[in-house]
C-alpha positions as CSV (number, residue, x, y, z in Angstrom):
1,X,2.5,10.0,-0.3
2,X,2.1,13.7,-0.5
3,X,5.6,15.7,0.1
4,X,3.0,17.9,2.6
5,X,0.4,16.3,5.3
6,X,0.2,18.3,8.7
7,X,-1.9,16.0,10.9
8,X,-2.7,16.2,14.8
9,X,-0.1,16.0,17.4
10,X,-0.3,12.6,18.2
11,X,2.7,10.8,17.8
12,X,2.6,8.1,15.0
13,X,4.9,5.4,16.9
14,X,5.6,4.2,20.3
15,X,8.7,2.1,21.9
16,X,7.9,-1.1,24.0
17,X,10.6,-2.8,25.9
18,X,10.2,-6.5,26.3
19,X,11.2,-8.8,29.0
20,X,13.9,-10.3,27.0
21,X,15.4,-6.9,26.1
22,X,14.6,-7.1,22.5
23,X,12.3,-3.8,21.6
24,X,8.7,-2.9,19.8
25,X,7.7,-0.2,17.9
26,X,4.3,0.5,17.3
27,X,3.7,2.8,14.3
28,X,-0.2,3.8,13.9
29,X,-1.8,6.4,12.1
30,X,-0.3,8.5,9.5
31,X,3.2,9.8,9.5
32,X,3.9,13.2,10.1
33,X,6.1,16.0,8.1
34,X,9.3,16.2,9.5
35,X,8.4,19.1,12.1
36,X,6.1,16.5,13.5
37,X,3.5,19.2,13.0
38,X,4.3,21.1,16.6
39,X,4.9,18.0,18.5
40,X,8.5,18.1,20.5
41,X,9.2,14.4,18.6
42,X,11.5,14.7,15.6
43,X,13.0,12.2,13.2
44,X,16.0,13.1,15.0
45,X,14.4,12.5,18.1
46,X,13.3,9.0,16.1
47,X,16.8,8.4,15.7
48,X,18.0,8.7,19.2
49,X,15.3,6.4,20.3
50,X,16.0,4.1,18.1
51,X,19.7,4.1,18.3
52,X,19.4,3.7,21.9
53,X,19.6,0.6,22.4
54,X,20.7,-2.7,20.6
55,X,19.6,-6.2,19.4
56,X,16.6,-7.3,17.3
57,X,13.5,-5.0,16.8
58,X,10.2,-5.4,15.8
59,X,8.3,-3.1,13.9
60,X,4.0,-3.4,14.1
61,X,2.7,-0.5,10.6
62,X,-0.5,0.5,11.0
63,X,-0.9,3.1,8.6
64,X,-2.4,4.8,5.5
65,X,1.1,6.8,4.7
66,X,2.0,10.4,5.3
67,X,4.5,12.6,4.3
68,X,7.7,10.9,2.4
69,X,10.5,12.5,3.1
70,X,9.6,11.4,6.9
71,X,9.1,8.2,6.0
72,X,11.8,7.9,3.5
73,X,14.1,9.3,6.8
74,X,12.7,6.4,9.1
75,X,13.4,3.5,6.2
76,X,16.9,4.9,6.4
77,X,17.0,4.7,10.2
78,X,15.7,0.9,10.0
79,X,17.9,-0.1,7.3
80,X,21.2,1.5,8.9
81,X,20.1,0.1,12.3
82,X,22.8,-2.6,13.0
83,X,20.1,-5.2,14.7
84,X,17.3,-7.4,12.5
85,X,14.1,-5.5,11.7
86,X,10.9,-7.5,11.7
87,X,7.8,-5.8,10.2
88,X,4.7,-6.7,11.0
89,X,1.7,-5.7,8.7
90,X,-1.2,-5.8,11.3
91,X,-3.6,-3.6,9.5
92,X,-2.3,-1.8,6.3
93,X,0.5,-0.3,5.0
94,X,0.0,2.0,2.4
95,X,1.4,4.6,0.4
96,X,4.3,6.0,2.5
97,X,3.7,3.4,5.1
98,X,4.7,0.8,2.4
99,X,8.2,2.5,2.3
100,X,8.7,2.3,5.3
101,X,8.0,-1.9,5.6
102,X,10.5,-2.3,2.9
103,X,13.2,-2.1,5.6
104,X,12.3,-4.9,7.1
105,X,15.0,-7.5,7.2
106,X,11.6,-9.6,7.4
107,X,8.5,-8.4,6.4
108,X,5.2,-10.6,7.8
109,X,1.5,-9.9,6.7
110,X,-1.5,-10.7,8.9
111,X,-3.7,-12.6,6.7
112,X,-6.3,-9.9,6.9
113,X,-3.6,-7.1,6.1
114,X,-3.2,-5.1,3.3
115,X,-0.3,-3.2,1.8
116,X,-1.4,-0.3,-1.4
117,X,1.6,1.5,-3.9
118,X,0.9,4.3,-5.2
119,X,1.7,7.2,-7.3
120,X,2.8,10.7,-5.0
121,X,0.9,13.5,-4.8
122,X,1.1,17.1,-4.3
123,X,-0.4,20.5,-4.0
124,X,0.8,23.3,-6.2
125,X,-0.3,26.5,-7.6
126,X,1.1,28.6,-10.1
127,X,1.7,29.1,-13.5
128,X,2.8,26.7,-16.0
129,X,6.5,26.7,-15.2
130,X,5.4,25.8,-11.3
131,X,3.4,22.9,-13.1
132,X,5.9,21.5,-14.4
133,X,8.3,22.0,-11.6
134,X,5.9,20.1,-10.1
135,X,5.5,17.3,-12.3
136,X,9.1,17.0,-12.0
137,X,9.9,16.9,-9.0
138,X,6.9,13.9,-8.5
139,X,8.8,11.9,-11.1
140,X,11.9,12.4,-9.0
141,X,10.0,11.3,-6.0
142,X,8.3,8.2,-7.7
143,X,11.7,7.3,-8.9
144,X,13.3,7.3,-5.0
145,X,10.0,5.4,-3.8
146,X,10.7,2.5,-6.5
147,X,14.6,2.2,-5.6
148,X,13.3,1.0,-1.8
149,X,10.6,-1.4,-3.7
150,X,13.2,-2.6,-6.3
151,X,15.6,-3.6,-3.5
152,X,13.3,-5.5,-1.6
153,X,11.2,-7.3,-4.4
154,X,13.9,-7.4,-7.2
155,X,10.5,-6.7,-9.3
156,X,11.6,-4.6,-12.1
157,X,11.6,-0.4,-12.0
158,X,8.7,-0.6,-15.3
159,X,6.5,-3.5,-13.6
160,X,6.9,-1.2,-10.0
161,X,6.0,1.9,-11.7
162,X,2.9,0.1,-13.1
163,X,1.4,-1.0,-9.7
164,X,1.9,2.8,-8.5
165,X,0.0,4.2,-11.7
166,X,-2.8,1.5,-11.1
167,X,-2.7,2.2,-7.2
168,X,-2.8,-1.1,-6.9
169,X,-4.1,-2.8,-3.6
170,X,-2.1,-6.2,-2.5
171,X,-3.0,-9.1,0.5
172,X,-0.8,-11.5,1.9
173,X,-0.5,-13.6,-0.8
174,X,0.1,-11.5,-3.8
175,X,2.4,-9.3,-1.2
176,X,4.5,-12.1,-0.8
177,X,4.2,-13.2,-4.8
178,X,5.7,-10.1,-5.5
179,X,8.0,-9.7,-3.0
180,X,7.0,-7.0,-0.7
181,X,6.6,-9.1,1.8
182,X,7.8,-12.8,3.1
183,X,5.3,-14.7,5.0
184,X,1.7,-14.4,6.6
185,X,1.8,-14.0,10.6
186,X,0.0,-16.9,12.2
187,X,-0.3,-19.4,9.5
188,X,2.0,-21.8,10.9
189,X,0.5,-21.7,14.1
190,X,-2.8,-23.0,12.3
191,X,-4.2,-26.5,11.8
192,X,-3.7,-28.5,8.4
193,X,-7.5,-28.3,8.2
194,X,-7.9,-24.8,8.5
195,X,-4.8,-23.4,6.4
196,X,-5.5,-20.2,4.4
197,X,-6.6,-20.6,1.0
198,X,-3.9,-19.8,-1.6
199,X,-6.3,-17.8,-3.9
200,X,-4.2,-14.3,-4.4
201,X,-6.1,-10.5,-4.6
202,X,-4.8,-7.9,-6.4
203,X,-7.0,-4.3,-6.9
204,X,-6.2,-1.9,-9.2
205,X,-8.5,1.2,-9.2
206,X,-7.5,2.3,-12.4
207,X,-8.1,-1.5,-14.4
208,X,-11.6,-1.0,-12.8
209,X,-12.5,2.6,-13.5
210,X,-11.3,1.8,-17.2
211,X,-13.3,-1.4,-16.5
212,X,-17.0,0.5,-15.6
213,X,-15.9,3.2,-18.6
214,X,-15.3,1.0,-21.2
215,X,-19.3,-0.1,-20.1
216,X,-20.6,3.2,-20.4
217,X,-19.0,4.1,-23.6
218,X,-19.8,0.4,-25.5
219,X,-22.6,-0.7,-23.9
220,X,-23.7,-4.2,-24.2
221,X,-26.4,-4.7,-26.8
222,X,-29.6,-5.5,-25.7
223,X,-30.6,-9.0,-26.1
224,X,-32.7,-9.8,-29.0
225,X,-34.2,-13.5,-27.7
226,X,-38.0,-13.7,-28.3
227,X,-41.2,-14.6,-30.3
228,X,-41.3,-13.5,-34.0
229,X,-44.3,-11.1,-34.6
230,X,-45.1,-13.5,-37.5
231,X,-45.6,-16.6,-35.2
232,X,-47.2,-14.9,-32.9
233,X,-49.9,-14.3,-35.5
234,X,-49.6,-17.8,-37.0
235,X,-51.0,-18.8,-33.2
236,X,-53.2,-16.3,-32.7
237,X,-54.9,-17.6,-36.1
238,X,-55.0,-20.9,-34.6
239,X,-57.3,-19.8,-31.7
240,X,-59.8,-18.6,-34.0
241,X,-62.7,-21.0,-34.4
């Protein structure tokens, strides 16, 4: 979720209007700075689209994040739009993109989805006092990033800022455990025989990168199974004749 991504000119979402008047969004790739990076769509732009027309929208993420000030602007737009916000988790949603499901009045997983929260980043140069301007201003961001997870999961702000230190990686199932999501897309369409299993994955790349160093710094002793050199003799005398 870096505060800066430029990124080609290809808009990141596009409107569908169904039959029954009810409207799509798709949302694919990553989200763009709020200039859109030279394209003539804006998040006001976003806004007026949005806002013009009514009833029940659905909202298909596809997308490894962005910038998040743009996508802390389009959460806004989806949780002030008057009409019920399905999200639909088709591929992944992570980093910014995970803010942006969080508006969801209902937030469905496909059961080969993932969603990932994790820590913002930046680029900055400077001296020390830029550092930790820096630093700061990424605790303020990590702190507006967990209010939209704390009001959808009701997890609480310590547990949240956790999972964004471990850049923790969720499926369906722990998604909807922990409340970042509500169901899995499909499932009840499928036969008793062939439900999903209920087993739950969680990654965290920090548990495992402590995981291999903890390896390399205490290796495991090598095993010491084997034949004493004394019976080894005591047969070899046996042999003799």
């Amino acid at each position: 979720m870096s505060p800066r991504l430029k990124l080609d000119s290809k808009r990141c979402w596009d409107w569908i209007k169904n039959e029954d008047e009810t409207r799509t969004l798709y949302l694919n790739g990553a989200i763009a700075e709020e200039s859109w990076f030279d394209d003539d769509v804006t998040p006001a732009l976003f806004r007026s689209e949005l806002n013009s027309g009514t009833g029940d929208i659905v909202v298909w993420i596809n997308s490894p994040g962005g910038d998040c000030i743009a996508a802390a602007q389009i959460y806004n737009m989806l949780m002030d739009y008057k009409g019920s916000v399905t999200v639909k988790i088709d591929g992944i949603a992570a980093s910014a993109a995970s803010v942006v499901a969080m508006a969801g009045t209902t937030v469905l997983m496909s059961p080969a989805s993932l969603m990932m929260v994790h820590n913002p980043l930046t680029i900055a140069i400077g001296d020390s006092a830029e550092m930790r301007k820096a630093i700061s201003m990424l605790d303020e961001v990590k702190e507006s990033i967990i209010n939209a997870y704390e009001i959808k999961t009701s997890m609480s702000r310590a547990k949240l800022a956790h999972l964004m230190d471990a850049e923790t990686w969720l499926n369906a199932n722990k998604a909807i455990e922990y409340g970042f999501a509500d169901g899995i897309m499909f499932k009840e369409d499928m036969p008793q025989a062939a439900a999903l299993p209920k087993n739950d994955f969680i990654f965290s790349r920090r548990a495992v990168t402590n995981s291999l160093m903890n390896k390399l710094i205490h290796p495991k002793e090598e095993s010491q199974a084997g034949t004493p050199i004394s019976d080894l003799d005591t047969r070899l005398a046996l042999l003799k004749f």
